[in-house]
N, C-alpha and C positions, 0 to 999 in steps of 0.2 A: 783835458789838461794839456795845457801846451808844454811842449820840449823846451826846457832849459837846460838840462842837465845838474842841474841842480836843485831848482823846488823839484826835482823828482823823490826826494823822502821825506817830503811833507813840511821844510823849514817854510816858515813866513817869510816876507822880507826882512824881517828885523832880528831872523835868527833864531826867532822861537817858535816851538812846535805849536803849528797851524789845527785846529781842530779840522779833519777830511772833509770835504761837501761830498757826500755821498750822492746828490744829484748831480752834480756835475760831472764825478765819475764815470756815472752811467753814459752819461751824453756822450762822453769822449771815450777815447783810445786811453788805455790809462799805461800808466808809465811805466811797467816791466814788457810792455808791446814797446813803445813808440819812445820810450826815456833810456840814457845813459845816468848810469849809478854814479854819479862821478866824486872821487877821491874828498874832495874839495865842500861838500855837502855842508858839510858844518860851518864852514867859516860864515862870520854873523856881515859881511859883504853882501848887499841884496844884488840880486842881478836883472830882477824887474821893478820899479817902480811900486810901490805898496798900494796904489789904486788900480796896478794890473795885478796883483798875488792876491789879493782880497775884493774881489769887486763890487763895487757900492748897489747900495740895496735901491735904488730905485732901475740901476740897468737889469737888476735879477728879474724887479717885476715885468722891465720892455720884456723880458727874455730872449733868447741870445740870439745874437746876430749873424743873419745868413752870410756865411762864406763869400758870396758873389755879390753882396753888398755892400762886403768892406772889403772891397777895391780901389784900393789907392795910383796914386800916377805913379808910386814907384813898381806899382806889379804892375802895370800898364806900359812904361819902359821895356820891363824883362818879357812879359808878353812877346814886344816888339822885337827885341832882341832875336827870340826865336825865329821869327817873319824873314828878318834882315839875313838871317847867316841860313834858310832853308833857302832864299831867294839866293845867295850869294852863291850856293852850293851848286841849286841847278839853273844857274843863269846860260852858262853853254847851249841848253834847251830853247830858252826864251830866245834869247838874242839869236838863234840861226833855227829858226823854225822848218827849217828844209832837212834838219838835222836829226839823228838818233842816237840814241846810246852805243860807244864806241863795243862794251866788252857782252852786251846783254840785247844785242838788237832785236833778236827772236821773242824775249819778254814782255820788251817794250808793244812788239805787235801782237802780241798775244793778250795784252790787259786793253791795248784800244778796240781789238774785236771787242771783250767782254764789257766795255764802256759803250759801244751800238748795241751789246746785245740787252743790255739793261734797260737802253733808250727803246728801245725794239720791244720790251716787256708795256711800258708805258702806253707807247703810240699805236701799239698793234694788239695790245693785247696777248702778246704772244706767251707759253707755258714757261716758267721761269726756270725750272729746276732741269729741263734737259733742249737743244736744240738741236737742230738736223741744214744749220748755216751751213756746219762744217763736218767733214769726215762723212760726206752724204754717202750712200744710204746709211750707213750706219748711225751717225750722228753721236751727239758728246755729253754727256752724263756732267751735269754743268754743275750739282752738286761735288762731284768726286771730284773735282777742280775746281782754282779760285777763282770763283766764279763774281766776287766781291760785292754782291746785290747788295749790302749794303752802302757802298759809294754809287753805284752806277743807276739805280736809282735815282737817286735825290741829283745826281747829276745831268740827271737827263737833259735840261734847260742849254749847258753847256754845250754837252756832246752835241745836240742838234745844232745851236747858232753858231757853233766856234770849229764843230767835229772832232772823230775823237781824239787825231791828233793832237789839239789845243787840251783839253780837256784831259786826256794824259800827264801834260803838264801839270796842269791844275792838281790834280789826285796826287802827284808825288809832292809837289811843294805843299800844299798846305798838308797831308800824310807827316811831314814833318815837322812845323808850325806849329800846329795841334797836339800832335803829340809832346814838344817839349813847354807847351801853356798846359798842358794837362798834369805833367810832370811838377812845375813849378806852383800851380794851384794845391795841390794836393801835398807835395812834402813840406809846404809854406804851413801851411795849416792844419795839420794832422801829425808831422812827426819832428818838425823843429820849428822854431821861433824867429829866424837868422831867415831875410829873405837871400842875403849872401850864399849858407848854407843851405838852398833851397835851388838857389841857382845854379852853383857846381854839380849839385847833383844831379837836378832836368839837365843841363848841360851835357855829362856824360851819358844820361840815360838814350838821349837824343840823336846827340853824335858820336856816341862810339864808333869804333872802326868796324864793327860787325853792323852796325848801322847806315853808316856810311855805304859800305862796302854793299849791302844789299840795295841802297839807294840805285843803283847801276842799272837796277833792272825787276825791283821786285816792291812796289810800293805796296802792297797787299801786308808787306812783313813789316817793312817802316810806319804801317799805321796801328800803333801802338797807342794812343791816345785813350783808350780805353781799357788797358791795363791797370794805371794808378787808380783809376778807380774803382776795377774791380777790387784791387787788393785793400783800397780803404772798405766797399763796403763790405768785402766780408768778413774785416776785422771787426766791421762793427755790430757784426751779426750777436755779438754779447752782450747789446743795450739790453737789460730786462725789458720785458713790456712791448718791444717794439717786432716780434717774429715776423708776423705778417709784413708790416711794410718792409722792415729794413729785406725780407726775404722778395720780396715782389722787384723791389729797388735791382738788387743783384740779378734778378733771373733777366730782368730786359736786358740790363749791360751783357749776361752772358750772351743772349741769342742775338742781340746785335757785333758783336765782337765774331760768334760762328760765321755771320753773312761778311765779316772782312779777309777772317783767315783763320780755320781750327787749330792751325798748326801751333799757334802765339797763343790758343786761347788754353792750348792743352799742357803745354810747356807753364802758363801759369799757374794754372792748376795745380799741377804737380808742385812747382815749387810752396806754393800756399799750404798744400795739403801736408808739407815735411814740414814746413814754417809750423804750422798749428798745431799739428802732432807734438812737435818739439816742445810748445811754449803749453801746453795742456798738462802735459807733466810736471814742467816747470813750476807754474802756477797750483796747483790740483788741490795744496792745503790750504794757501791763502785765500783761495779765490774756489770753495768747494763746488758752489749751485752753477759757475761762469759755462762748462762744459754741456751739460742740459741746457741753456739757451741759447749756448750757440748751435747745438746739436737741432735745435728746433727751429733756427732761423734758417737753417742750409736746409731743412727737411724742406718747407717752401720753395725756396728757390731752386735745388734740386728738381721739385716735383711739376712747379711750372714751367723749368726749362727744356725739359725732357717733352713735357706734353706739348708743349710748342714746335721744340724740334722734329717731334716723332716723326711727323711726313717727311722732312727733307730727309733724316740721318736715314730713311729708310728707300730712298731713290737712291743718296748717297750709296750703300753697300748691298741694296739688291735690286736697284732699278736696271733700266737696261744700260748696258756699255759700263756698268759697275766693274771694280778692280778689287782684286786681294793681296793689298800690299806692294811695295812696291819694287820693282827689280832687283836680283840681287846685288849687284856689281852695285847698286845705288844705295843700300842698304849697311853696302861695306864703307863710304866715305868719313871716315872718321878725322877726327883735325889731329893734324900732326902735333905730337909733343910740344916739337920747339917751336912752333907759333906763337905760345902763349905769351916769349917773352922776345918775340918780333912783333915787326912795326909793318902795315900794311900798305900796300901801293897809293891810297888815297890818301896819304898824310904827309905833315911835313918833313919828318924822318926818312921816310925813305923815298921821300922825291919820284915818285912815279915808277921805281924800282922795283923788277919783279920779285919776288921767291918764290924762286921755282923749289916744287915738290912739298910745298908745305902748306899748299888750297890747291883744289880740284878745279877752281875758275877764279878770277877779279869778284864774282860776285859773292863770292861763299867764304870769304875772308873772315871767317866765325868769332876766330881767339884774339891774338893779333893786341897783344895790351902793352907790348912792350915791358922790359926790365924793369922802370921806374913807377910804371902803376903796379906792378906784382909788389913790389918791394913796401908801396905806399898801403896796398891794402892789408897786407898780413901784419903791416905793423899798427894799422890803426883797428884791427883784428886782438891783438894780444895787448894792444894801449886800452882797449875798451872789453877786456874778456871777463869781468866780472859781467855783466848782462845778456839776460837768456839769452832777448834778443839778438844780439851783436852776431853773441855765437851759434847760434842758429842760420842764422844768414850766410854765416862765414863756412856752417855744415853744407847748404844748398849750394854753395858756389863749387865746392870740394866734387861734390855729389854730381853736378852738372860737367864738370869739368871731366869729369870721369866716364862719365855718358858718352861725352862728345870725340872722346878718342875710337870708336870703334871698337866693332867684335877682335882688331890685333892692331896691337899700337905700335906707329912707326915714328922712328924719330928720324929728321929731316933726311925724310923720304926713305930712309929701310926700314922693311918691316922687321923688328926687332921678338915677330916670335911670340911674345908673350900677348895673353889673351887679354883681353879689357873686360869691363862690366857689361858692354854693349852684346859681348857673344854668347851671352846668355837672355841676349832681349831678342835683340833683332827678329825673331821667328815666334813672337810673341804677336795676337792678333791685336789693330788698332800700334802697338810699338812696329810693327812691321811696315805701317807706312810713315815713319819719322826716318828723316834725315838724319844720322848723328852726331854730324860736325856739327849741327844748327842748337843741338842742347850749350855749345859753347855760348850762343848768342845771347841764349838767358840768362847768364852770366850779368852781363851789360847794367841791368837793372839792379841786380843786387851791390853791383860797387858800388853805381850811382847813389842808394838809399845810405851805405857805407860812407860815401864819401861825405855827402849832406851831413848824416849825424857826426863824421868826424871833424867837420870845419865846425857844427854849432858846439862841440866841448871847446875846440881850441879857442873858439870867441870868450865862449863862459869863463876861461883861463882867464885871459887876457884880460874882461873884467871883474875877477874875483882875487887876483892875484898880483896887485899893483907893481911890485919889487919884480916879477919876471914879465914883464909885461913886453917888455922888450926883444926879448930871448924867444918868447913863446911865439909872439907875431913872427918874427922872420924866422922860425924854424916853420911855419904852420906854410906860408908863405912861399918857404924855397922847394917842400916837400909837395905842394899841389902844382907849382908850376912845372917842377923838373921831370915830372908822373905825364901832365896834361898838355904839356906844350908840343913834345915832339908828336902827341898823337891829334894836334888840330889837322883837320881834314883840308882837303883841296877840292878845286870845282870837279863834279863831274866831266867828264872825256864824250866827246861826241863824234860822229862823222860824217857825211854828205848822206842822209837817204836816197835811195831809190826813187825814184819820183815814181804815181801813181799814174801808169798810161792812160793817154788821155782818150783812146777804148774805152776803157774806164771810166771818167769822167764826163765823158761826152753822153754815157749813157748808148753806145753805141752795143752795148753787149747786150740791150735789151730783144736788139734783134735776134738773135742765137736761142737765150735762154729764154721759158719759161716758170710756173709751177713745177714742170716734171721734166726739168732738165738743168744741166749743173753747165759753169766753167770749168775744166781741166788745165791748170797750169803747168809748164813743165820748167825746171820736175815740178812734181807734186810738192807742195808746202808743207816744211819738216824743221830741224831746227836750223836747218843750215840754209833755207831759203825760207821763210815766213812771208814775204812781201803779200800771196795771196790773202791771207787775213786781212791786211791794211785795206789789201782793193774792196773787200767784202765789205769792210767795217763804214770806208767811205760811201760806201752804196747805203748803208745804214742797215745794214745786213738783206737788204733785199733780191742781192746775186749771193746763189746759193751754189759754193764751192766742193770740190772733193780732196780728199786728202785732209790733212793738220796737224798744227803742232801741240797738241794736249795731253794729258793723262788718258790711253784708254788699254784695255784690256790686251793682251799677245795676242791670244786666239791660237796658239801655237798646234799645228796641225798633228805633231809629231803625241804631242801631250794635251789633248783634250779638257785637264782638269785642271792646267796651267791659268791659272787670269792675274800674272803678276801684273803691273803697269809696265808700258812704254811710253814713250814719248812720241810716238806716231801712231799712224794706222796699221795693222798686219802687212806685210810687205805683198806686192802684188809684182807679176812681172814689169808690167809696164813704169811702175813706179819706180822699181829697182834697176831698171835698167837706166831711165834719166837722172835718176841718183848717180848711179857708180858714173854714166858717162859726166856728169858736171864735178866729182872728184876728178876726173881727169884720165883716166881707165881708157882702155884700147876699147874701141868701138865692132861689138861681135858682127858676127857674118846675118843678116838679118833672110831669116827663111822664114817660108810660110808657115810654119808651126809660131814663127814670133810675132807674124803679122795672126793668127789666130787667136793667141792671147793676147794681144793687144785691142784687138774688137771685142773681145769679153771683157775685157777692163772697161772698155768705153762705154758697153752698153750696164755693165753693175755698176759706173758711176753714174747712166741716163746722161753722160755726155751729150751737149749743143754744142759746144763748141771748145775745142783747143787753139790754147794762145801760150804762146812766146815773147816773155819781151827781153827786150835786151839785157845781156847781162854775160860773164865769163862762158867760154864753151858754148854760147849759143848757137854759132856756123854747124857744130857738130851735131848739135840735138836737133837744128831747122832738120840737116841730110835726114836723119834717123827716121824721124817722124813722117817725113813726106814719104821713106820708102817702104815706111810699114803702111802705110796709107792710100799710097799711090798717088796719089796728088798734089802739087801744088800748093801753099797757103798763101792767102791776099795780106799785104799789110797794111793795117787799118787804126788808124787811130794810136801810132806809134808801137804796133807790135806788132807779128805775124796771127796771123788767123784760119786756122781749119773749121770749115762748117761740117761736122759731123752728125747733124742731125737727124738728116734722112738714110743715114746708115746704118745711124744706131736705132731709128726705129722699125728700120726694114729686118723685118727675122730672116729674111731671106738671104740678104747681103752677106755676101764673103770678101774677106782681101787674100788674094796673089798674087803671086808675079804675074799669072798669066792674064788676069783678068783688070791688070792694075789700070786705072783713068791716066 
């Protein structure tokens, strides 16, 4: 049954009570899901066409017509629309391809490694769920990270002729493309009639400011393209008759959706799971046998997804370089109160203007809806509060929001003391590794569906109500623009990359390295220096690096039973000390005990060779490394170069002062 808001209590067009198709029912979403109850039901004003409320007996026999078939050039338009403003968004990219993400550059190199390491699955055959490119020996449990095998995959054609850099591109712009056609397919046809109300709503779904804002650096999060569909099919999981498929249907969306990002897939969930809960009650007398079929279309798609997933989710949480949850300090980032009714740096409101103390980064911009969409949604919240629906929705967004402040909620920036919902999760296994500013983000989708249903009553208005027709349009009109305009987004922010030395490039490090020896960048590659990924990724992951910037276990020596995540490798002398010196830190006295650990770093990386290239503080780290070393390095191919390979496979070699080359 399509959304009108009005044949939702069975009027015909002509006003009279329509005898139910209880097959059609079946077929669809029926209307205390997907319908507003609206005021105006009675009035004998049709609001479709009497050959769309009753449809003639020869279309019943074609039987009804595939979604993707009746495809008009005006969803073809909004399609495009999507294309136009993902292109428009991250054109900064395109146009200065020398270029990367100004606030997020470390993630940017972190998903083009996992765009080679994908192509690397293909071409090489290599094991998908863990690699040893990076954080050598150790290597990176590529489940516990997004590891996005769904993209990087199918992408493989790209990343090889274009590399990952291009192909990077590629993954965020259509990441968003995609997602707002997927958005517009599915609330076009499934929850309103209005492809207008169909369009605001992918609109915001799309570009939100938490959308946006994760745009910067996290396209794994912005590919949400597969949400609207989960949530149609497992609404639909109540067709009688149909457990099996509509349940096979679901479980492939689910495990495809796991290989983009669990994080999006789990936050859906949950909301679905309060969504159904909610409307099973609601419905329980009308609708007595609806709960047993749909209780047997999830038991399917539960049981194939699980059996699918079973090997990954079990490298995921006890293969090697597996985590338990994640840091604490990361576990406390909750979104600040007064975000909700601030405006984000990527919008037109606040013109590239920080706020400070109310996101932890530009990228984590969670809440961020400004004044006039809070005020739009609560009121088309209690405009529309007779339907379970509505308020159901309106519970998950409450519910979310509440999540996303943290175990102690701070309003712009003090912490005010009082506990949140989160401080009784956080140390919860599986909640322990959610982010909880990031429950704001789910948020986004519930306005968007909000917003869609609230522009198709105020149309129904408009044509059921001729005498305010007037009134109704520009109140509907002043209240979606003054909501949606300050929060249009701006282009993404870029800045000069680093350029890949051309050591590098020339393939000159094949000399140094082989199978059983690595590249040693200093410093080592962390979140403050990434560039060594890029260099790996361009090789096509064929130079095999030490160090990284990914999720892996502390290993914390103090606490043996510790495996929170970090963002690096265990901290090693030699690492930490090109760290603190490229902070900027006074340069220690280097003695033979630090030239000692520094040759046991080199040789539990299987060091070939260390390189330097240019960049802040490099004068200082060239002195360091040559004096821990004793040598010299050649510069080759636009960097400096230490051949340490006959050092480190001599078990005999020592460095000191007294013996230094």
């Amino acid at each position: 049954m399509t959304i009108t808001g009005i044949d939702s209590t069975g009027q015909s067009a002509g006003g009279h009570a329509a005898l139910p198709n209880r097959e059609a029912g079946a077929e669809d979403l029926d209307a205390e899901l997907i319908a507003l109850e609206s005021e105006v039901a009675a009035t004998p004003v049709a609001v479709k066409p009497a050959a769309r409320a009753v449809p003639d007996r020869a279309a019943e026999e074609r039987g009804p017509t595939r979604w993707w078939r009746a495809l008009k050039w005006r969803d073809a338009l909004v399609i495009l629309s999507f294309v136009a403003i993902a292109l428009f968004l991250t054109a900064p990219l395109w146009l200065n391809l020398d270029h990367d993400l100004r606030d997020d550059p470390q993630d940017q190199a972190f998903f083009e490694w996992m765009l080679a390491h994908g192509a690397r699955v293909l071409t090489d055959g290599a094991y998908p769920f863990f690699s040893d490119r990076m954080n050598y020996p150790d290597g990176v449990n590529m489940m516990a990270n997004t590891s996005v095998l769904a993209v990087s995959l199918p992408m493989t054609p790209i990343t090889l002729m274009f590399g990952p850099h291009v192909a990077f591109n590629v993954f965020l712009t259509m990441a968003l493309a995609c997602t707002g056609a997927s958005w517009y397919l599915v609330l076009s046809r499934q929850f309103v009639a209005s492809r207008l109300a169909a369009w605001v709503g992918a609109l915001f779904c799309t570009f939100a400011p938490s959308m946006v804002s994760h745009a910067g650096g996290h396209p794994n999060i912005v590919s949400q393209f597969l949400v609207p569909l989960i949530i149609w099919r497992t609404l639909a999981l109540r067709t009688p008759g149909r457990a099996v498929r509509g349940g096979l249907i679901l479980a492939g969306l689910l495990v495809w959706q796991a290989f983009i990002n669990l994080e999006v897939l789990f936050m859906a969930a949950v909301g679905l799971g309060v969504f159904c809960a909610i409307m099973a009650v609601a419905r329980r007398r009308a609708h007595p046998g609806e709960i047993r079929t749909f209780l047997r279309g999830l038991g399917v798609a539960g049981s194939v997804t699980l059996a699918v997933l079973a090997y990954p989710l079990s490298v995921q949480f006890f293969g090697p370089q597996s985590y338990e949850g994640l840091a604490p300090f990361v576990r406390h980032f909750g979104a600040d109160l007064a975000s909700f009714t601030a405006y984000a740096q990527r919008s037109i409101a606040a013109q590239g203007q920080a706020t400070p103390g109310l996101a932890q980064n530009p990228s984590e911009e969670n809440a961020f809806f400004g004044w006039g969409l809070v005020i739009l949604f609560f009121g088309l919240l209690f405009w529309m509060r007779r339907t379970a629906a509505v308020v159901a929705l309106g519970g998950i967004a409450v519910l979310f929001a509440a999540m996303s402040l943290g175990p102690r909620i701070y309003l712009r920036g003090i912490n005010t003391g009082i506990p949140g919902v989160w401080s009784v999760l956080h140390n919860v296994p599986v909640l322990n590794s959610a982010v909880p500013t990031r429950w704001a983000m789910a948020i986004a989708p519930v306005i968007g569906i909000v917003l869609a249903l609230g522009v198709q009553r105020g149309i129904d208005l408009v044509r059921t109500q001729p005498t305010t027709r007037g009134p109704v349009r520009v109140a509907m009109i002043t209240a979606v623009v003054m909501a949606l305009v300050p929060l249009v987004p701006t282009p993404l922010t870029t800045k000069p990359m680093e350029p890949v030395p051309d050591f590098v490039t020339s393939g000159a490090w094949r000399e140094y390295v082989d199978d059983n020896h690595t590249v040693v960048a200093l410093p080592l590659p962390d979140s403050s220096y990434p560039d060594p990924l890029r260099w790996s990724a361009y090789t096509q992951q064929d130079m095999r690096i030490a160090g990284a910037y990914a999720l892996l276990p502390s290993q914390n020596p103090l606490d043996p039973t510790d495996r929170t995540a970090l963002f690096s490798p265990p901290w090693r002398p030699t690492s930490g000390l090109m760290a603190s010196i490229k902070q900027g830190n006074p340069i220690p006295e280097i003695t033979d005990t630090r030239r000692e650990m520094a040759l046991a770093d080199l040789r539990f990386w299987k060091a070939g060779v260390v390189v330097l290239a240019p960049q802040d503080r490099d004068d200082e780290m060239l002195l360091v490394m040559t004096d821990l070393l004793g040598f010299q390095p050649t510069w080759t191919g636009g960097a400096w170069v230490w051949n340490v390979r006959s050092l480190v496979d001599d078990p005999s070699a020592a460095l000191t002062a007294a013996n230094a080359r």
